[in-house]
N, C-alpha and C positions, 0 to 999 in steps of 0.2 A: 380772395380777401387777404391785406395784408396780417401778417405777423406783429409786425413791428410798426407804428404812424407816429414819426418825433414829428412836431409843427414850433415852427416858429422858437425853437430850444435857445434861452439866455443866460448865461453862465457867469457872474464878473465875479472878485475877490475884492473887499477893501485891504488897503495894506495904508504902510505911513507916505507911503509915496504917490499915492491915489488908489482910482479903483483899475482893476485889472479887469478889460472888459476879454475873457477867454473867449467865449463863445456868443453870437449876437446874431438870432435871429436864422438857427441853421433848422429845416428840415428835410427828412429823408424817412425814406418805409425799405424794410424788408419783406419779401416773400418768403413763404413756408420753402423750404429746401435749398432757395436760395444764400448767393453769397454778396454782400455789398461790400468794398474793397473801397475804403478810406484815407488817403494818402495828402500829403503834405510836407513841408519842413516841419522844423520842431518849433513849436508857438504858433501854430495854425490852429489849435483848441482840437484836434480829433480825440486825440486822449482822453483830456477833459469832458470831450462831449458824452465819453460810452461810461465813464466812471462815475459822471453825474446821474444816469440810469441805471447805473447798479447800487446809490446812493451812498456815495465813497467821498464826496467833495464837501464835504463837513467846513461848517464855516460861510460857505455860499452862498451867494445870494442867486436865488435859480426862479427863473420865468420860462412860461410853455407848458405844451401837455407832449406825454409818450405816451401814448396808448400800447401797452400789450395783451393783448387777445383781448383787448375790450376793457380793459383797467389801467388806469394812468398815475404810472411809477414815480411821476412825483410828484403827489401826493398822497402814498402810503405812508403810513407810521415805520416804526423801527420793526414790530413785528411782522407787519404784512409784509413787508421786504424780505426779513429773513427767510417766510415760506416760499419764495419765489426766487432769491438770490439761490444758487446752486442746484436748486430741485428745478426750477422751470429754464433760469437762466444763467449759464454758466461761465465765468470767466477768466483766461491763462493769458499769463501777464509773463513780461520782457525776462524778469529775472527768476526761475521756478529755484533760484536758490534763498533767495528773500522769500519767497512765498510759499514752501516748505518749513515748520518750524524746526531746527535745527536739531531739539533734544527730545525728537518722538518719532518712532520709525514709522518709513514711509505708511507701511500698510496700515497701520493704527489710525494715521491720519485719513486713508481713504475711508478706512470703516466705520470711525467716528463723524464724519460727513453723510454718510451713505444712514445710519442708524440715529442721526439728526433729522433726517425727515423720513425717515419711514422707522418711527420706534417699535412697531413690533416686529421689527425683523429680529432674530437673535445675533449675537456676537460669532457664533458658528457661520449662518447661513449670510452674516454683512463681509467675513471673512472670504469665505468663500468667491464670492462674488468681487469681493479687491484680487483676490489671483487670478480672475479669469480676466478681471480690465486687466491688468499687468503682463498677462499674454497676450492680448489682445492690442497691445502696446506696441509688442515687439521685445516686452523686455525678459532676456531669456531665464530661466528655470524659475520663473514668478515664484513658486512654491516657498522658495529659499530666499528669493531677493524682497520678497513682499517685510519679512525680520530687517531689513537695511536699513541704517540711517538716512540721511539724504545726503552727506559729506560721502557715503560709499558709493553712489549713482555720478557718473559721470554728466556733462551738464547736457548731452543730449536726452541719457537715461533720465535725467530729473522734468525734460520738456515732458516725456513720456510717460512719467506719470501723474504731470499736471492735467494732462489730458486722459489718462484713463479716469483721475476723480471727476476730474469734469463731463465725462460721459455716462458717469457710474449712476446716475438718475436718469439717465435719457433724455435730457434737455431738449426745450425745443428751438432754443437759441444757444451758441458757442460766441461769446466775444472774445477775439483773441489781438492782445495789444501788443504788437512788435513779439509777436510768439519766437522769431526766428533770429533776431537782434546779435545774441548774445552768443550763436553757434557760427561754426565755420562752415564752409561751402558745400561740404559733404554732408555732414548732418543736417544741414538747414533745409536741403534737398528731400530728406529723410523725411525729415520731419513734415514738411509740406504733402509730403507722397501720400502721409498717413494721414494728415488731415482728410484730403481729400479723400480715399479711402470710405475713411469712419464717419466721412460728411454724408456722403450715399448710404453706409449699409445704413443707420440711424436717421436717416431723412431729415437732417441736424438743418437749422439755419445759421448761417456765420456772418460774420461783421468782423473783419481781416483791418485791423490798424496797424500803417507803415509807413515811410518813408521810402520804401523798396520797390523802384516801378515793375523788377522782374519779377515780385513776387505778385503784385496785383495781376503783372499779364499770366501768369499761372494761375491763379486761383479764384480772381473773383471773376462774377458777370456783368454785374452794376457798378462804376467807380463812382464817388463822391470826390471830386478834388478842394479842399479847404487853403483858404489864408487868410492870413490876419483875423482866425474867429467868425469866418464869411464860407457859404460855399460859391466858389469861383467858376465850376463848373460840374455838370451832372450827364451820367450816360449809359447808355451798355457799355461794356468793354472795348469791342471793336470800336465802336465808335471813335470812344476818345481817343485810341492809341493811333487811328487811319486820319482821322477828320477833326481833329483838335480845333476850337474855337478859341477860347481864351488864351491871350498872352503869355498866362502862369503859365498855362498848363502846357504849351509849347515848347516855353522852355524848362521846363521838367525834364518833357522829351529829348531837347537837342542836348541834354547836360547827360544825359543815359548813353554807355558806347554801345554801339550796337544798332541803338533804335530808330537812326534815321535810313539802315539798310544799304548805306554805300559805303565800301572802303576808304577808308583816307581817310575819312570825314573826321572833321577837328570838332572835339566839342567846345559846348558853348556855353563857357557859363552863364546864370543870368547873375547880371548886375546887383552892384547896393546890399544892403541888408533887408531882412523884415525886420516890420512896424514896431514899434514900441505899441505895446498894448493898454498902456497906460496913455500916453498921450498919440493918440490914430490921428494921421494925415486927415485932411477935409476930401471929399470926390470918393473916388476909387481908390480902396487903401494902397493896390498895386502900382498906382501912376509914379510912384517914385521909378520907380525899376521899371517901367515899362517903356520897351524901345516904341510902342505906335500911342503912345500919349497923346490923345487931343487938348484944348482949351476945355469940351464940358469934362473931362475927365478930372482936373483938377477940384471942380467946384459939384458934380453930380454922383454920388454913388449908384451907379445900374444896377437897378433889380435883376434877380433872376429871371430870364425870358427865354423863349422858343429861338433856338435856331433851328439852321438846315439841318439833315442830319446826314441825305448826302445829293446827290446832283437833283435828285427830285424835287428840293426841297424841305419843309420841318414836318414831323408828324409827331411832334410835341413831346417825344421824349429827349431827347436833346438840350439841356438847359446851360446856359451861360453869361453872367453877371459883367458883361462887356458891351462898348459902345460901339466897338466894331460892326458891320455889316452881318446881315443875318447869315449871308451865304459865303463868309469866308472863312469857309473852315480849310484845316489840310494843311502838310507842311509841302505842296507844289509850287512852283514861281506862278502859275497863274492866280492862285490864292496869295501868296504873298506880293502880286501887284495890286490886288483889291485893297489888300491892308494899308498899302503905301498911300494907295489914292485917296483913301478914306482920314488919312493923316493930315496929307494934303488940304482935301476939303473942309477937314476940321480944325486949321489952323494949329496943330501940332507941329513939332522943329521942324522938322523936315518939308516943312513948305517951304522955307527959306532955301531948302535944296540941300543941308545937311543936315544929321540928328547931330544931337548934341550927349552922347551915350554919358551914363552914370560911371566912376569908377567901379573898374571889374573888380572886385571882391571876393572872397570865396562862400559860396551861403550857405558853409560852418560857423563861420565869423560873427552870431547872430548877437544882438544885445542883451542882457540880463535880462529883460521884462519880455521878451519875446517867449520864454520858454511856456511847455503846456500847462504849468500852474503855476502859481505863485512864485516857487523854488528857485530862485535866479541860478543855483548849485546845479541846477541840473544836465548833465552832458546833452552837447548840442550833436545832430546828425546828420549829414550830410547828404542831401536825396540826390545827387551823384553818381554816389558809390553804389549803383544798382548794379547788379549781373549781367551780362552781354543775354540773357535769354527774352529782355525786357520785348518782345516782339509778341504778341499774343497767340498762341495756340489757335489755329483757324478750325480744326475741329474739337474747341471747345476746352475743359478742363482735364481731360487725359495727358 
């Protein structure tokens, strides 16, 4: 049974500019224990989509159901949310320096969470229990740093105790949005190690939101790949990393070093910008930028449908929102001759015998309206800049 059933999840903003359609028509389920692994540019609505679940996107205009454990999170009130925001489901966001309040030490803040839904605990025995999440952190002599402000936690110590609060109920869901963003290489490493870790010993479910293909091939088992407010493609992990179907989602890959597994190998950015969200292309939001564009591409938005998943053919977990052939998944020259052919027959450029490629661009370069909410302000990210480890662990999440 799953955990988690978003269906059909619609997210848009009005503003003076129009509406901003974030999110349009995205579902996905988590399993108990599992981890689903989210990933996009910035303005592909992932964000959007898990903060509209925790009931954060205030102002919104929101259509769909989520069912959690059989109750559908939006449409609770303000209270039934509160009992279920932090106690059932918990979530650690990009900057644990904003999400710490500045002028109340750490440990107070854990205990007054912890004593928000379970009030008969006492102030002794909620204390007690913030020093053992803060060792259980990694953060060393808890006893003494539980008194710290948050300006005295270093910004991996501050990840660390975003995540002891957030465990400190035993949640049965962890959403964590770009948890690793804001750290450098070392600690980002840390940090993931402990996830993972405290994912097992608490039999925790996670929903991992990123831009970071190394951190999906580490972490998650399900990827969701999103754009333009669409999912573009759906899979286990292996899957998408071995046997990529969608365009996007290819070149995600070929723009990661590392991940196509041969030396030398030049990456690739993909073309153009994303969509303006405000005014979306007609077809496929992706056919701007996409080197194997057909004619229906232009005028048909593909539904999410079954591909292969791999030489055997589909066994339906494999989804992908493309007109391309069922069975061409894979970044091999025999899979990228299907793709040509299939350009070919559908009267795309390249029937003429050459494509006619978009300016290369860098896709940092995104437009105001593209970002995960409204905030045209907000720093764009580069899903590029992934770690050379972007290769997926073949036995698994160790």
């Amino acid at each position: 049974m799953n955990l988690l059933d978003v269906r059909d999840l619609r997210v848009s903003f009005p503003t003076a500019d129009g509406i901003v359609q974030a999110v349009r028509g995205v579902s996905f389920t988590v399993e108990p224990g599992r981890t689903l692994g989210i990933v996009g540019e910035s303005g592909s609505g992932k964000s959007v989509s898990v903060q509209t679940l925790m009931g954060l996107t205030a102002g919104a205009d929101v259509d769909g159901e989520a069912l959690f454990d059989g109750q559908d999170l939006l449409t609770m009130g303000e209270r039934e949310m509160r009992r279920v925001r932090g106690a059932q489901i918990a979530m650690i966001f990009q900057d644990p320096l904003s999400s710490l309040h500045p002028h109340y030490r750490v440990g107070w803040q854990i205990i007054e969470m912890i004593r928000e839904h379970e009030p008969q605990m006492s102030k002794a025995e909620a204390r007690k229990r913030a020093i053992e999440m803060l060792g259980l952190v990694g953060i060393p002599q808890p006893d003494r740093r539980v008194d710290d402000y948050p300006h005295q936690f270093s910004g991996g110590m501050r990840q660390r105790a975003m995540i002891a609060m957030g465990l400190s109920l035993h949640p049965k869901l962890i959403i964590a949005d770009e948890p690793t963003t804001a750290l450098d290489a070392t600690v980002q490493a840390q940090i993931l190690d402990l996830m993972r870790r405290l994912q097992r010993e608490f039999d925790t479910a996670l929903i991992m939101i990123t831009h970071d293909l190394g951190v999906i091939a580490d972490m998650a088992d399900d990827v969701l790949v999103m754009y333009g407010g669409k999912a573009a493609e759906e899979s286990d992990r292996r899957t998408l990393y071995y046997r990529p179907h969608h365009p996007y989602t290819k070149g995600l890959l070929e723009s990661v070093p590392g991940a196509s597994g041969a030396k030398g190998t030049r990456l690739k950015p993909i073309p153009g910008q994303p969509p303006s969200l405000i005014n979306l292309p007609g077809g496929c939001v992706f056919h701007p930028r996409c080197e194997y564009v057909m004619a229906r591409c232009r005028t048909e938005a593909p539904p999410l449908h079954a591909v292969a998943t791999d030489e055997s053919g589909t066994d339906g977990t494999h989804l992908s929102a493309c007109w391309l052939p069922r069975d061409a998944i894979g970044l091999t020259p025999a899979a990228e001759e299907m793709r040509l052919a299939a350009v070919t027959e559908g009267g795309g450029p390249k029937a003429n015998g050459a494509a006619t490629p978009a300016p290369k661009t860098d896709v940092t370069k995104t437009d105001a309206s593209a970002s995960d909410a409204p905030d045209a302000s907000a720093p764009k990210t580069d899903v590029s800049k992934a770690p050379a480890q972007a290769e997926p662990n073949e036995e698994g999440t160790e």
